[in-house]
N, C-alpha and C positions, 0 to 999 in steps of 0.2 A: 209772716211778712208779705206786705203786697206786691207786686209783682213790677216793673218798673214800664212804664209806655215807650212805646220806641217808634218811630217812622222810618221809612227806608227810602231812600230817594235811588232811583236807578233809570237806563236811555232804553230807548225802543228795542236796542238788539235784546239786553239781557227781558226786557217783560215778555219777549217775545213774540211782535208784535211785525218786526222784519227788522232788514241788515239795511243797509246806506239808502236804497231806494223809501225808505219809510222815518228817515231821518230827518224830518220833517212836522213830524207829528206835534202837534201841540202838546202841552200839559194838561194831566188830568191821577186822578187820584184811584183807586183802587186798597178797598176795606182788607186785610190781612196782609199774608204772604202773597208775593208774586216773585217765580224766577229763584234767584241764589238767597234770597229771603227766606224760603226756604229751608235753606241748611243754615242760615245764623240763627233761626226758630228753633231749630234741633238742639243746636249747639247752646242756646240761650234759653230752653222750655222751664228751667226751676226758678232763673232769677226776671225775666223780661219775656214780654208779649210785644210782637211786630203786632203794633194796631193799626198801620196804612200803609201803603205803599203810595208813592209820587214818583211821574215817570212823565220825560219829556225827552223829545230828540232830540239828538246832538246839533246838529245843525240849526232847527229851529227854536234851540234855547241860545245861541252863539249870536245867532243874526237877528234875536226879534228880543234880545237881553233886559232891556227895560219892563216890557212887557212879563216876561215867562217869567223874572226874576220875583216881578208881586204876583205872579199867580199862584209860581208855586210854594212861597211864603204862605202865603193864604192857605193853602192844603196841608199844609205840614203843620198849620197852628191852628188850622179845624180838627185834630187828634190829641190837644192838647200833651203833647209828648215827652216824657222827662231825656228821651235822648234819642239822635239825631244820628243815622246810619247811610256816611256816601258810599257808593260804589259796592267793589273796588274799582278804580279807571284803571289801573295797571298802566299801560302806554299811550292808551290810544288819547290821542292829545285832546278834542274835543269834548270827550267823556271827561276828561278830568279837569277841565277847565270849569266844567258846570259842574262836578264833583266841588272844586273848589269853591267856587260862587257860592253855591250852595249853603257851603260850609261859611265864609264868612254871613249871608243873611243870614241865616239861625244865630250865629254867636253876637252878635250886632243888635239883632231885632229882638229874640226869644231867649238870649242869656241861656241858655242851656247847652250841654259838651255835644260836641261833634266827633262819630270814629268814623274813619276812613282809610282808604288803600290806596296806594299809587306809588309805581316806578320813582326810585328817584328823576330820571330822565324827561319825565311827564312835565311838560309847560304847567301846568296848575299846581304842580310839587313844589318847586320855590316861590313861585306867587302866593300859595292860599294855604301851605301846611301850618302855619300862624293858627288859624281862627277853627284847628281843631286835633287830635289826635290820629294823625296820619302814620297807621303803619307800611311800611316798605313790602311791596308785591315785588312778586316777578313781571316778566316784561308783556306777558299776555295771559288770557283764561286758562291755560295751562295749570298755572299756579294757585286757579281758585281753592284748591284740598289746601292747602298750608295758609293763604290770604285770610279767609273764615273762622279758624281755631284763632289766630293772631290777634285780630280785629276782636271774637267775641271774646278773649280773654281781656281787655282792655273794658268792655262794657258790662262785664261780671264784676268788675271794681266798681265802677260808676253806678251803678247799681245798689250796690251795696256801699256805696258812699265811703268808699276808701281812695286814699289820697290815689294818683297813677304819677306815677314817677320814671316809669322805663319800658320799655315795648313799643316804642313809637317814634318818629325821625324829632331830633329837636326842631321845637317851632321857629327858634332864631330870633326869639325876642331879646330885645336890651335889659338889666336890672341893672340899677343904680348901687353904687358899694360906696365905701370911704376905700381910698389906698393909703398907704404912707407917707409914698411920695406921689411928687405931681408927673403928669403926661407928658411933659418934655421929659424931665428925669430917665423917667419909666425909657422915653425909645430912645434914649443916649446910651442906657446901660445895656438894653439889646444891641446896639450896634455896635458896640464897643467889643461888648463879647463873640457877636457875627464875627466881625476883624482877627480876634483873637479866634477865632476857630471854636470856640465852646460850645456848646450846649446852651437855646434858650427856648422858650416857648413866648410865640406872639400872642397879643391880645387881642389881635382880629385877623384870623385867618382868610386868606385869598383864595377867590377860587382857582382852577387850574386851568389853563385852556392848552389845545393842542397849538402848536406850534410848526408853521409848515416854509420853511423855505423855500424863498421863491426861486421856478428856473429862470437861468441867463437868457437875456432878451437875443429875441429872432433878430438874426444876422440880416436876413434878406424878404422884407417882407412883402416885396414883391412874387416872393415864391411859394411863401406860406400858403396853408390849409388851414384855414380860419371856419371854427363852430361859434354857434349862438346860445348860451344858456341863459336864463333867468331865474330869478325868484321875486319875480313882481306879478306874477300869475297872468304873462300873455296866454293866451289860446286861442285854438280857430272859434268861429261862432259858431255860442251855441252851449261851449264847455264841452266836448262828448265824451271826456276821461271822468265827464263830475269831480274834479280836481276839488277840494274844500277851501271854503273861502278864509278858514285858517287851521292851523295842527292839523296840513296836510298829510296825509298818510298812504300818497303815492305823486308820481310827477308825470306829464304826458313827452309824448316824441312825435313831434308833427312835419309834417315833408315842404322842404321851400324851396323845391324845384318851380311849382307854377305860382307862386309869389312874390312880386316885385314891389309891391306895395300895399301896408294895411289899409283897411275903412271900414268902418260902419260897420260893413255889410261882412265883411270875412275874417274879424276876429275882434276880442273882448277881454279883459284883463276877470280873471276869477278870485282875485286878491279883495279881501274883504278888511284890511287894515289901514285902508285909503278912499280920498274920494274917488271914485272911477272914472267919471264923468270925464273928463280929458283926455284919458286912458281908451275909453271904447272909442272916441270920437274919432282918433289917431294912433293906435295901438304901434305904430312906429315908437313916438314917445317915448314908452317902455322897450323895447327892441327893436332897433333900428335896424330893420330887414331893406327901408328904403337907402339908406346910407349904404348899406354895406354890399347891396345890388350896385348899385353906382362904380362904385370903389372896383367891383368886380368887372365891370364891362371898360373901365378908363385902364385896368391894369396895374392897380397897386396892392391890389393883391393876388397871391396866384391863383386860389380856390377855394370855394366854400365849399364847408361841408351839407348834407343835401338836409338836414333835418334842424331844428331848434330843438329843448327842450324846455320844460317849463315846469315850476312848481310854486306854491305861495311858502314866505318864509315866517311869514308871524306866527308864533307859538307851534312853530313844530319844534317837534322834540331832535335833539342831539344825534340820536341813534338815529331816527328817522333820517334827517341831513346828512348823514354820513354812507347810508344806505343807497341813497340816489346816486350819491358823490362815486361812488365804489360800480354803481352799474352804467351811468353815463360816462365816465373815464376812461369803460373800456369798452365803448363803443367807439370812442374818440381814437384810444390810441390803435382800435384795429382798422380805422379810417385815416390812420398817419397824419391824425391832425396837430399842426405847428403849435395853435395859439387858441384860446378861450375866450371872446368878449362877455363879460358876464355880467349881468345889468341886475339891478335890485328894483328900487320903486319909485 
């Protein structure tokens, strides 16, 4: 039996090529294994041969998307490849976003299976687990020794052209059925039974979200210590955190001791989910550092805190949000700060 074609699609860090500062790099293709390729060849040598590698940066597959998406279409169907191998992105947001992508052009364009890795957590995980067989990593490269067995056991099927039915997140597609009875019926006798305390099982489950109650409004808020957070991605000019322009994967802390007003010239929104344009002209806009200067010299309020912090919120992951939320909260509360303005975009 012949051996099955496989492409790999993988970003700058893993071809190893560099870390964030080379996340830029365009697309470009490379003949074999490259990187964790590698060990899916190992694991994959009786039934599949990796016969290319396709590798683009994170960043410059996010921001240049039209572009890098036909290019690296085009590379991946000059291999003529029976199956289609992303990542794994495990968390990190922008890998798995173009992990994702990925995978929809091949199932779209090339009709052929896509396997893949990624965090539940990963922005590209509920987006694009549809358009391929995504198995469930852990949250970082830690977990590549168990990601690689997972993964190439799903492509030892495909391979050998056996149906896959389990090792992989469900895609969350709809299929049509007959019931017996109709849709109202059906959620009358759920609720009927909710009421009555029983046991039922829903036909579409909710996701879950945290739930955070809110504290009691400041009594006096002329005496308040009032901080500045955002997720519209202000920063000083320039960016010098390289904050990413989305599946941020860290946030900056910048000093508004000697600013009373943005411009042009002293700061820039790094948010790539929007038009900017408005945004860098008047970076107030987005956090109203000039408002809140005001406020502080009239005496309606008692103090600012001396720093803003900033991050962009599109397609960053859960954990990531949560991460920030957990180390700026206790900058806050060891600065005895009253109250939070928190602006988005």
């Amino acid at each position: 039996m012949s051996k099955a074609r496989v492409v790999h699609y993988i970003n700058q860090f893993y071809a190893g090529i560099g870390g964030e500062e080379k996340a830029d790099t365009p697309p470009e293709k490379r003949d074999g294994t490259v990187g964790p390729g590698m060990a899916f060849q190992t694991a994959l040598k009786d039934v599949a041969d990796i016969v290319g590698t396709v590798i683009c940066g994170d960043s410059y597959f996010n921001e240049h998307l039209e572009e890098s998406s036909a290019k690296v279409l085009e590379y991946i169907k000059s291999y003529d490849p029976q199956i289609v191998i992303v990542g794994p992105g495990f968390n990190a947001g922008r890998y798995g976003m173009a992990c994702g992508t990925v995978a929809q052009l091949v199932d779209e364009n090339l009709h052929i299976p896509v396997v893949g890795g990624l965090y539940p957590e990963n922005p590209g995980c509920e987006m694009y687990k549809r358009y391929g067989y995504f198995v469930e990593v852990g949250n970082s490269a830690t977990s590549m020794r168990t990601a690689v067995p997972a993964m190439a056991a799903i492509v030892k099927k495909l391979a050998a052209g056996e149906e896959v039915t389990e090792g992989f997140m469900e895609k969350g597609l709809r299929k049509n059925y007959f019931a017996e009875k109709r849709g109202s019926r059906r959620a009358v006798d759920m609720l009927l039974k909710k009421i009555a305390g029983e046991e039922f099982v829903t036909e579409y489950p909710m996701p879950v979200f945290d739930r955070v109650d809110p504290q009691p409004a400041i009594k006096d808020i002329t005496k308040a210590r009032i901080a500045l957070v955002s997720s519209g991605g202000p920063v000083p000019k320039g960016n010098p955190d390289h904050i990413e322009s989305s599946s941020a994967s860290k946030f900056g802390k910048y000093s508004l001791v000697d600013i009373d007003d943005f411009t042009p010239e002293n700061g820039e929104t790094a948010h790539g989910g929007y038009d900017p344009v408005y945004a860098n002209l008047d970076l107030d806009r987005v956090l109203p550092v000039d408002v809140i200067k005001e406020m502080l010299k009239a005496g309606e309020i008692g103090s600012l805190h001396d720093y803003w912090y900033a991050t962009v919120g599109n397609g960053t992951s859960v954990a990531n949000a949560k991460a920030f939320a957990t180390q700026i909260a206790e900058d806050l509360i060891a600065d005895h700060v009253n109250g939070v303005i928190l602006t988005s975009t």
